[in-house]
Structures are given as structure tokens and as C-alpha cells.
N, C-alpha and C positions, 0 to 999 in steps of 0.2 A: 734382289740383287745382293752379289757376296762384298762383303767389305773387304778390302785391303790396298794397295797402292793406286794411288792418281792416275790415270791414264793420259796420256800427251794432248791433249786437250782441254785440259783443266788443270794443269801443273802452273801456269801462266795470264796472266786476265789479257783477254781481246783490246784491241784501241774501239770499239765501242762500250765496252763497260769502261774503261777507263773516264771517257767522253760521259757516259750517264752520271759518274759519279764529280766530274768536274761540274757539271750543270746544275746539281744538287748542291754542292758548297758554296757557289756562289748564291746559290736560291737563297741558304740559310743567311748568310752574310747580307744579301740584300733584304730578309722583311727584321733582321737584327737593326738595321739603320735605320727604316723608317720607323719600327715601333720606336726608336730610340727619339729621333724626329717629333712624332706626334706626344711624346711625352715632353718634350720642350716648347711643341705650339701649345699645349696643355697649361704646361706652367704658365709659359709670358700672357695667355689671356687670363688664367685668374686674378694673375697681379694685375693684369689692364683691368680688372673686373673691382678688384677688392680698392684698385687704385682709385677710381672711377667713384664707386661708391661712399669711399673715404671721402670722394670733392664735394660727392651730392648732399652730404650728411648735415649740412650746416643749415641749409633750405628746409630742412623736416623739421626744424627746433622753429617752434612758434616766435613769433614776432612778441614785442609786449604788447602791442594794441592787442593781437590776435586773443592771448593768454588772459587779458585782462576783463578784453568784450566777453569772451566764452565763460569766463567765469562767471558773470551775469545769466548764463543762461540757466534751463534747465537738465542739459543733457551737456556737459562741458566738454566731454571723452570726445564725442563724435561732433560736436565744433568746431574743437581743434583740429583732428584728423581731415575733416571734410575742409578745411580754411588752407590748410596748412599745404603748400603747392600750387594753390588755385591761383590763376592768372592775375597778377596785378595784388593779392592780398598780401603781399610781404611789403608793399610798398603802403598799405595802410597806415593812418596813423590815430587813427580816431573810432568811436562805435558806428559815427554818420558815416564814415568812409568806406568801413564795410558791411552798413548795410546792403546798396545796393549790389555786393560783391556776393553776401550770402544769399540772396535774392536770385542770381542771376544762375551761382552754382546747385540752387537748389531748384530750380525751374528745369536745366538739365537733368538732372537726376529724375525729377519728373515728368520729362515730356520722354526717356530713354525707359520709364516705366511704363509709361501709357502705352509707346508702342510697340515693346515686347509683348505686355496682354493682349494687344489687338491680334496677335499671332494666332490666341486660342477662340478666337471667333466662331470658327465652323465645327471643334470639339463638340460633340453629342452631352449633353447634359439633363440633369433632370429640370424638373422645376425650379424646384429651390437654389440649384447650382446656375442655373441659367439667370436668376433674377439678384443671386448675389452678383454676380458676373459684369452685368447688365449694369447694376447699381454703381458697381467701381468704375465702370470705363466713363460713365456719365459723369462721376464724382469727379475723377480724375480731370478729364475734359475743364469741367468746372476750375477745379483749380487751379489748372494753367494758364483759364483765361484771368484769376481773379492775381496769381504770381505775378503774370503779363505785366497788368495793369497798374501793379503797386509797382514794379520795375520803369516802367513808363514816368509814372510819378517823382522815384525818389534818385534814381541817375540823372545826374550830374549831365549827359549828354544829350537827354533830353529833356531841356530846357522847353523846347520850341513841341510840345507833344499835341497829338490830336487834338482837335476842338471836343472831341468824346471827354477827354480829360483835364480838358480845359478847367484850371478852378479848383482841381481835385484839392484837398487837406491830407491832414495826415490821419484825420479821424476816417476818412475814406480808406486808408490805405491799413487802419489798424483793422476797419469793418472788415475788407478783402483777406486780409492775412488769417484774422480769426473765423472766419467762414470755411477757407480754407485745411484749418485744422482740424475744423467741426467735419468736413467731407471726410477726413481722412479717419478719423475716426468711425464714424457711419458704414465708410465702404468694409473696415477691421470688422467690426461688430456682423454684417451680414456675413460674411465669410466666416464666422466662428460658428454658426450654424448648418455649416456648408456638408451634407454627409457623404461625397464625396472627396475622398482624400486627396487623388489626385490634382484633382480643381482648387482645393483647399491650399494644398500645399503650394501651386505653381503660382497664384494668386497671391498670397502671403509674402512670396520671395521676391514678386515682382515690386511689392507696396512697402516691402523691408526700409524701417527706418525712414518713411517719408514721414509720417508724421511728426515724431523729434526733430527732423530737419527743419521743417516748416513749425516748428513751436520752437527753434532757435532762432528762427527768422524775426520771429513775431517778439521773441525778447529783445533782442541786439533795436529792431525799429523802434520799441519801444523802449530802450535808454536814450537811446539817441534821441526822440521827440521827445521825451521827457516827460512823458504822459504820466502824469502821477494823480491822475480823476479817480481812483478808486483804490487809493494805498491805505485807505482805514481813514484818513484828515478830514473831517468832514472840508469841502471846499467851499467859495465866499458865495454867497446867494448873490445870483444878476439881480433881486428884485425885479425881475420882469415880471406882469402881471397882463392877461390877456381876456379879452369877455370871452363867453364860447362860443359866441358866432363870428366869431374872425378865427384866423389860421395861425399856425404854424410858417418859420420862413423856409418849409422846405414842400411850399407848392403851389405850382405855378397859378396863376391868376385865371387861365381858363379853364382848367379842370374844376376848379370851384364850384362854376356854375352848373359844367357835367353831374356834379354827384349832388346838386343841389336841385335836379331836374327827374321829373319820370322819365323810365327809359321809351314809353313811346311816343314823346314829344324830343328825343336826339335821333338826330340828325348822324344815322350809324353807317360807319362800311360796310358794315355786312349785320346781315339779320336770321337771327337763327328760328326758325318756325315749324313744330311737330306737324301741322297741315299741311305743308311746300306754301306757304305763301311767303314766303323770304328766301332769301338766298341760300338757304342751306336749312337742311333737316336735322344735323346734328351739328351739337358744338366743337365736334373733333374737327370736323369737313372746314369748318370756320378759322381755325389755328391754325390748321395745314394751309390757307389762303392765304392766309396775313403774312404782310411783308416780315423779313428778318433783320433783323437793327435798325428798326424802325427809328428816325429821331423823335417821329412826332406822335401824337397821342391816335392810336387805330381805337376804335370800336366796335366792341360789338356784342351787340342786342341779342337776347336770347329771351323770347315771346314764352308765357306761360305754357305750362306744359309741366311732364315729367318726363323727365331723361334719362335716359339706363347708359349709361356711358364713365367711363374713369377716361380724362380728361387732363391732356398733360403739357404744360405752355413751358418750351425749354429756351435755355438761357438766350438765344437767338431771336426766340420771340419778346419784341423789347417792345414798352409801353402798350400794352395792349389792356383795354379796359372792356370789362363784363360787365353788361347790366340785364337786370330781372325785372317782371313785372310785380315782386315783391318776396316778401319770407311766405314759403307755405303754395305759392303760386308758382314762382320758376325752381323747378327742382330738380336737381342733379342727382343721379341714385346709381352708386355701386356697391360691390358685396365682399370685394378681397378681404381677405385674410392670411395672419401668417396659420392658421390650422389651414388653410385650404395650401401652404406649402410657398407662399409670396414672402420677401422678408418684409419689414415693419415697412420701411420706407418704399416698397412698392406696391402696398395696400390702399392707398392713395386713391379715393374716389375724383378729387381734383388736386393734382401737382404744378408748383409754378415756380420756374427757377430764374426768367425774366424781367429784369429789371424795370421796375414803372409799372408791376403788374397791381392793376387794381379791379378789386372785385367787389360788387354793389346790390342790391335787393335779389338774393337769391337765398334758397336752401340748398348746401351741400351735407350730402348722408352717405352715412355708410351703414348696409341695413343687415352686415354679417351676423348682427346681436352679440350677445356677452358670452356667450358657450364657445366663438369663436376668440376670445383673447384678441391680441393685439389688431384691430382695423380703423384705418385714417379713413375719418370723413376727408378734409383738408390738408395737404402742406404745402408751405411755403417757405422759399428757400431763395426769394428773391428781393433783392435790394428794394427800397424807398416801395416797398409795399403796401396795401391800403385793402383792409375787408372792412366794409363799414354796409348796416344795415343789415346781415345775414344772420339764418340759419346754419349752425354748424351741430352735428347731430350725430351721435355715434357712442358709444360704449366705452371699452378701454382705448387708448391713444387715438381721440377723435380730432384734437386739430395739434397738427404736428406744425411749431414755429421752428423750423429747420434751420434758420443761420441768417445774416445777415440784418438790416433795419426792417421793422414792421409797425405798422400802426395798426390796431382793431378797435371799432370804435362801432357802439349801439346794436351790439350783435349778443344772440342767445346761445349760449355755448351749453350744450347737451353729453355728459359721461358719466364714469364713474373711477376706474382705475385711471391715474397719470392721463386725465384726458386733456390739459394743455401743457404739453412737452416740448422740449428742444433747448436751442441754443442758437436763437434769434437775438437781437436787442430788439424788442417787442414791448409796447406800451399797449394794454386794454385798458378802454376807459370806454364809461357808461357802458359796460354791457355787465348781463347777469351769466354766470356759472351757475350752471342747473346740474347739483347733483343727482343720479339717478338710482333706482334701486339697483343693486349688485348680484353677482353670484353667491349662495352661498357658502359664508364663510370670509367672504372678500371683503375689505376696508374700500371706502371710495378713499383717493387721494385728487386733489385738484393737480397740483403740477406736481412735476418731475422734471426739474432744470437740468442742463449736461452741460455746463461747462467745466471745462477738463484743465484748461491752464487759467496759472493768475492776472497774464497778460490778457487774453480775453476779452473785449467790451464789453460782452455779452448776458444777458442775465431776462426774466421777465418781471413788467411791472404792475400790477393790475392796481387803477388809479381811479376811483367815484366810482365802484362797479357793485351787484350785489351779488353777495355768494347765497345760493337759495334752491329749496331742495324739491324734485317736483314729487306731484300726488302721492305716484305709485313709493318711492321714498318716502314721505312723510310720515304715512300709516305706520313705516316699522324702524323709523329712522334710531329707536333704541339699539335694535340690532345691528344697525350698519353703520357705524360712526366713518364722521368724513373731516378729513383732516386737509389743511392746507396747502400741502405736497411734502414731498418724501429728496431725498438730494440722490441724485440719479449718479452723480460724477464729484469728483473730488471738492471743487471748487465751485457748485451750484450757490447759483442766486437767485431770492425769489422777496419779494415785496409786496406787501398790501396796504397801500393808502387811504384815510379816507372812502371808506366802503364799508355798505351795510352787512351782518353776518349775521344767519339764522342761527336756530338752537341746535341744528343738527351737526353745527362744526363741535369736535371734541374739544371739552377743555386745555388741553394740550398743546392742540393745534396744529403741530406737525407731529409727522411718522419716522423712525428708523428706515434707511434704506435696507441695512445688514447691520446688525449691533453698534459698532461705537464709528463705523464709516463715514468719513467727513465732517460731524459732529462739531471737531476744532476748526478746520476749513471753508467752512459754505459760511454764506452770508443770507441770511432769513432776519428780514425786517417789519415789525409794522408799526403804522404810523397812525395816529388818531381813526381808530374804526368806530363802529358803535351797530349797536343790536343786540342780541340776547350771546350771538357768539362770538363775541369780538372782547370779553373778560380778559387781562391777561395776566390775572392772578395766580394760575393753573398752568399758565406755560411751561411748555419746557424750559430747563434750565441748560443745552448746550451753552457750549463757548461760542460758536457762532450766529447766536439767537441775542436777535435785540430787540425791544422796544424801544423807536425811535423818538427821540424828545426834540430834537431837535427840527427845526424848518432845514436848516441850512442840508443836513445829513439829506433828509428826505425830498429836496429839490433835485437832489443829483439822481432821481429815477422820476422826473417830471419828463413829459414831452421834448420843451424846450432845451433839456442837457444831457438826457440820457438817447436820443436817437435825431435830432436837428441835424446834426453834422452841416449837412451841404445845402441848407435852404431846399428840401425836396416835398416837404410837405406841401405847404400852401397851393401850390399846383392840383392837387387831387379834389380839391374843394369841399373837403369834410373838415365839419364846426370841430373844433378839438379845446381842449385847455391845456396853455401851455406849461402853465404855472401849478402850486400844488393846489388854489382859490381862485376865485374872481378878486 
């Protein structure tokens, strides 16, 4: 087309272009207003926002009581932070006031862990990831009942609390708290194993910071009660002194005569018999019968035999007592191992997290042998417990005392690596420690304690017992020296009273865990020994290593002061001494 003049149709705009282009300026003019608009609803909310914030800011600055109690702790950052908002904790005024406060905010925290990991239930796993898995949600479980219960206790609002807790002290509620930290510890430690990442990592985030939570808990209770039994002072001796056939006041008057009777003259609920001539063929069949929160003492009988069974009495199964036709005759036998891929605490030939659980004339084994490393004959993980007259038999970690109050009494304990471990308040008296011969290369060690905080009660005491080396050790016992235990955890405690000691314990007497590791921290005592190994000339020289001179010091890991708490012994009816003599 040629260019040159407009033709009369385009000299002029139409009244519809006109009209397009009037619809268009207003267009412009109208989203000019509203951007204009949404930048002033803009503004006046952040000033509502930053206004808002400015009011809230006085609420996040700790309280003194707050600032003060958290300083007490061990982890003071997340005290504060975790205190600081929580319902009711600004009006504190005292460490008592906010214990049941940190109690209560940290029981959410973990009962809102437990059941986000219940989420990964049906997740595909391997072994190992399925039994670290396994291990947290039970640990977890645990915890919240033993949170519960010390909440129960130390609130102010209930005064008027179950007959279950009827009575409870506050040594009851220091045993729950530090038990409690011991699980959370346990469940960390099998997931650090975990060669799934995934697993690894979802698990990790869900347990993030309970434990600190729960060892702030246990310090703040523990200023508040004022529990200063184990601040280094030695404390005043009760002079209580007891024969060894009377009890302890923590057991009741008819279980006495139970554990003072063969098991085939009681009078049992249930009877476990490899022929079917009792109620059940196996001891599992027999746990899964018994009532759950039982009040009163269930039975049950387990006819000589050998049993191929791992055997597992959980915290629901309450007072339930086992008895054998004797050591060597009623026998439990399982194989786990962590080489067959199980963690430590689920290698457990028999496990008991049940409260009142007592066990009597049996042998419990674990027959993995020593090429397999870590497998529990026995653990126990349950309050006012009682192994008395047994066989515990096993190689590395053979009787696991998992947490809580334990008594063992006139039992033969069979290992050689850390084979009485944990982080119970456990008294052994009159039983012998039979070190065994080793892999080699390997040290035997008797214990490996794990307590991890100073608030803690926890520790083991082994009291008139003899430490003594069998056959197959004896012949090469130059090669294999065997030491007293090794400190597992920061704050291990370990005690030997009055107890005979072969030659084959090292002059030494205890081991390094890792070079200068807890060293200043742990508390290893012992107290008038005697035998060829019990010299303590040659001792080591840590800072936390003593010969005790004193009575008064070495009363405080007697029966009667280091696990009495609640009067629960005496009910079991095992002779014990409660004092460091007659």
C-alpha cells in the first residue's frame, strides 16, 4: 500500500474507539487506588504487628524464680526458653512451684513425641532399624508413665491422688525422673546404630531435646527436695543394724514366706510345664495371661525344664513373681545378639519393666557366646525388683540393671566384658561375680555404670559378695586381667563393700573407658575388702577413686539408704542385710 494522505475514514477516531480508550483510563485509575489501598492495609498491619509484638515482649523475659531455678540446671538455654510462656510459670515463685510446671510442660513435649513416631509404625525397616524403633516407642511409653506419676505426686492439685500413689516420697519420684532419663538415653544410643538414615534422622528429631528436658526436670525436683544424699558430705549413719534373716522395710510380710518356700509347694496362678502338665508350655503364654496392674502378688511357677524363649514382662505387667525348681534346673535360654543385628537392649533373653517384678531359683542365659559381643542374659528395668537365688550367665553385657530400684541377692553372675551394666540403684549382696575367660585380646571388666547426670540416684553396689574367676579363666588368668569396671558415662558409680577378691582382679583395679574420660567425675569406692585382690596399694590414682574409711560414707550404698525409699523390700521375703554388718 502507497503512503500519502489519510483517507476520510481515518482523519477522525470513531465514538467506539473513543469509548475503548475511556474504559482503559479508568481501568488504569482504578488498580492505581487499590495498589495504593493494599499498601496502606499493608502498613497499618505491620504496625498492628510490630505493635502487638512490642506488648508480647515483656512475657519472654524470664521471671526471677524462672532465671534463678534454670540456673540450677544443667542445660539453663532450654529451661529458660521451654519455661518461659508456659501456662501458669510466670506466676512462680519458688524452685517447688515450678517443678510440677516443668513436669507437666515436659510430659507434653513428650507424649507429642511419642505420637508423631507412632506415625512411622508401618515404615519398612531393617532389623536393626526396626528394633532401635521398637526400643524408643517402649522407652518413650515408659517415660510418660513414670512423668505421669511423679506429676501425680508433686502437683499441688493432687493432693487427694490414687491409692497406687498413695505414700509415694520424693525418693520415689527422684527413682521415676532418673529412670526416665536413663530411657532416653538408651532409646539415643540404639538409634546411633541405626544404618538407615531416614529412620535415623526422623527418630532423632522426634526425641530432640527430651532428654535435657527431662534432666532439667530432675534438677529443679531436686533443689526443691533438697536431696543433698550424694553431694560428696558423707551423711549421719541411722545405726540401724539388722540380722540377715529379717528384711528390709520395703517388703511386704507375705512375699517373705514366697521366696522362703520351694516353688513346688506355692500355691501358683499359673504353671508353666515343658510336658503340658500345667497351664502353659511356655513362659511367654504365662505373661500374656496375667492380669495387667495387678495390685496383688500373681505367680507363676515355671517346672524344671529348658526353655528356648526371650521373655518379656512389660511395665503393665505388675507384681508378677517367677519361681524355678532351682539354678541349673529351670532354665531360660536365648541367643540375641547385637552381631545378629538386635540393639544391646533388645538382646535380652529375659526383660522386665514391671513393677514388683520378682525372680527366684532359675537360670537365665544367653548362649550367643563371646564372638557375638554385646548379649543380655537378664534386664531389668523395673522398680522394687528382686532376683534372688539365680543363674545369670552370659559373656559381654550379661545382666543388664537398666534403671530404677533393684535388689540381687545369692545369685552367680557369669561374664567377662561390662557384664553388670546399667543404671539401676541396685544392691548385689552375697552373690559371686564369675569372671570368665575372654576373647582374645579383651580385658574382662565387671561393671560399666551409666549414669549420665549428677542428680541421678543411681549407681551399683555390690555389698559381702565374692568377685571370683571360673576354671576356664583361671588357667590363663595372667593374660586376661580383670578389672572392676570401666565408667561407661560421665558420672558412673560403682562400689565394692566388704567382699572377697581373687588374684585375678588387676592391681589397679579399674580400667579407662577412653583416656582421661570421667576420670574427675565418677565416684568408684571401696570399702574394707580382703583376699589376695582387694590390695589397694596399686590403685589407681583418679580424682574420683577412693578408699573409703569411713562407715558413715560407705552406709550411704547399704540396702537400707541407698534403694529402701518406700518400704518395698520386706514384702519379697529375701534375708538381706540392711546395714554394712550384723
Amino acid at each position: 500500500m502507497a503512503y500519502g494522505r489519510l483517507g476520510s475514514s481515518e482523519s477522525i477516531p470513531s465514538q467506539a474507539a473513543f469509548q475503548t480508550r475511556r474504559r482503559r483510563s479508568l481501568l488504569l485509575v482504578l488498580v492505581v487506588l487499590f495498589a495504593f489501598a493494599l499498601l496502606l492495609v499493608s502498613a497499618v498491619s505491620i504496625s498492628l504487628v510490630v505493635r502487638n509484638r512490642s506488648k508480647r515482649s515483656p512475657n519472654r523475659v524470664p521471671t526471677q524464680a524462672i532465671s534463678r531455678t534454670c540456673g540450677l540446671t544443667r542445660y539453663p538455654s532450654l529451661c529458660v526458653n521451654s519455661l518461659v510462656g508456659f501456662p501458669d510459670a510466670a506466676r512462680a515463685t519458688s524452685e517447688r512451684e515450678l517443678v510440677p510446671i516443668s513436669l507437666n510442660m515436659t510430659l507434653q513435649r513428650l507424649d507429642k513425641a511419642l505420637y508423631g513416631a507412632s506415625a512411622m509404625a508401618g515404615v519398612a525397616m531393617d532389623v536393626r532399624a526396626r528394633a532401635a524403633y521398637d526400643d524408643c516407642m517402649e522407652l518413650l511409653d515408659d517415660s510418660l508413665d513414670q512423668l505421669s506419676q511423679s506429676l501425680l505426686v508433686v502437683s499441688p492439685a493432687s493432693s487427694s491422688s490414687s491409692s497406687k500413689l498413695k505414700g509415694a516420697s520424693d525418693e520415689d519420684v527422684l527413682t521415676w525422673l532418673s529412670a526416665a532419663l536413663t530411657n532416653q538415653d538408651t532409646c539415643n544410643e540404639g538409634l546411633q546404630e541405626v544404618g538407615d538414615e531416614y529412620i535415623k534422622t526422623q527418630m532423632i528429631g522426634y526425641v530432640k531435646d527430651l532428654a535435657e528436658l527431662v534432666s532439667n526436670c530432675l534438677a529443679i525436683f531436686a533443689v526443691a527436695s533438697k536431696n543433698q544424699e550424694f553431694a560428696g558430705i558423707p551423711i549421719q549413719n541411722r545405726k540401724r543394724r539388722r540380722l540377715l534373716n529379717e528384711f528390709p522395710d520395703w517388703v511386704k510380710k507375705g512375699d517373705r514366706r514366697l521366696l522362703q518356700t520351694p516353688g513346688a509347694e506355692i500355691q501358683a496362678d499359673f504353671v508353666v510345664s515343658k510336658d503340658g502338665n500345667g497351664s502353659y508350655t511356655s513362659i511367654a503364654a504365662a505373661v500374656k495371661a496375667a492380669p495387667e496392674n495387678s495390685p496383688r502378688r500373681v505367680i507363676i511357677y515355671v517346672k524344671a525344664g529348658t526353655y528356648e524363649e526371650n521373655i518379656k514382662v512389660g511395665r503393665k505387667k505388675t507384681n508378677l513373681l517367677f519361681v524355678g525348681d532351682g539354678k541349673g534346673k529351670t532354665i531360660v535360654v536365648g541367643s540375641r545378639s547385637v552381631y545378629d543385628n538386635y540393639t544391646t537392649f533388645h538382646t535380652a533373653t529375659f526383660a522386665a519393666t514391671g513393677a514388683g517384678f520378682v525372680l527366684k531359683d532359675m537360670t537365665i542365659q544367653n548362649s550367643a557366646g563371646p564372638d557375638k559381643h554385646q548379649a543380655v542374659a537378664l534386664r531389668v528395668g523395673a522398680d522394687h525388683a528382686v532376683v534372688y537365688r539365680c543363674n545369670v550367665i552370659g559373656y559381654q553385657d550379661t545382666l543388664y540393671v537398666h534403671s530404677q530400684r533393684q535388689f540381687i541377692r545369692e545369685c552367680d553372675i557369669y561374664g567377662t566384658v561390662d557384664f553388670v551394666f546399667g543404671n539401676a540403684a541396685v544392691v548385689l549382696q552375697n552373690c559371686t561375680l564369675w569372671a570368665r575367660k575372654p576373647l582374645t585380646l579383651q580385658k574382662n571388666t565387671i561393671t560399666a555404670q551409666n549414669r549420665k547426670d549428677p542428680n541421678q540416684n543411681s549407681g551399683i553396689s555390690i555389698h559381702a559378695c565374692r568377685i571370683a574367676a571360673t576354671p576356664d579363666l583361671e588357667e590363663v588368668k595372667a593374660d586376661y586381667p580383670t578389672y572392676l569396671g570401666r565408667p561407661w558415662k560421665l558420672y558412673s558409680r560403682v562400689v565394692y563393700m566388704l567382699s572377697y577378691m581373687g588374684d585375678h582382679v588387676h592391681p589397679q583395679g579399674w580400667l579407662e573407658w577412653n583416656a582421661t574420660f570421667a576420670l574427675d567425675t565418677l565416684y568408684y569406692g571401696e570399702y574394707m575388702n580382703y583376699g589376695p585382690g582387694a590390695a589397694v596399694g596399686k590403685r589407681v590414682t583418679w580424682p574420683g577413686f577412693r578408699v573409703i574409711t569411713l562407715p558413715e560414707e560407705a552406709s550411704k550404698f547399704t540396702v537400707s539408704q541407698f534403694i529402701s525409699g518406700s518400704s518395698w523390700l520386706p514384702s519379697t521375703g529375701v534375708a538381706f542385710l540392711a546395714g554394712l554388718s550384723v
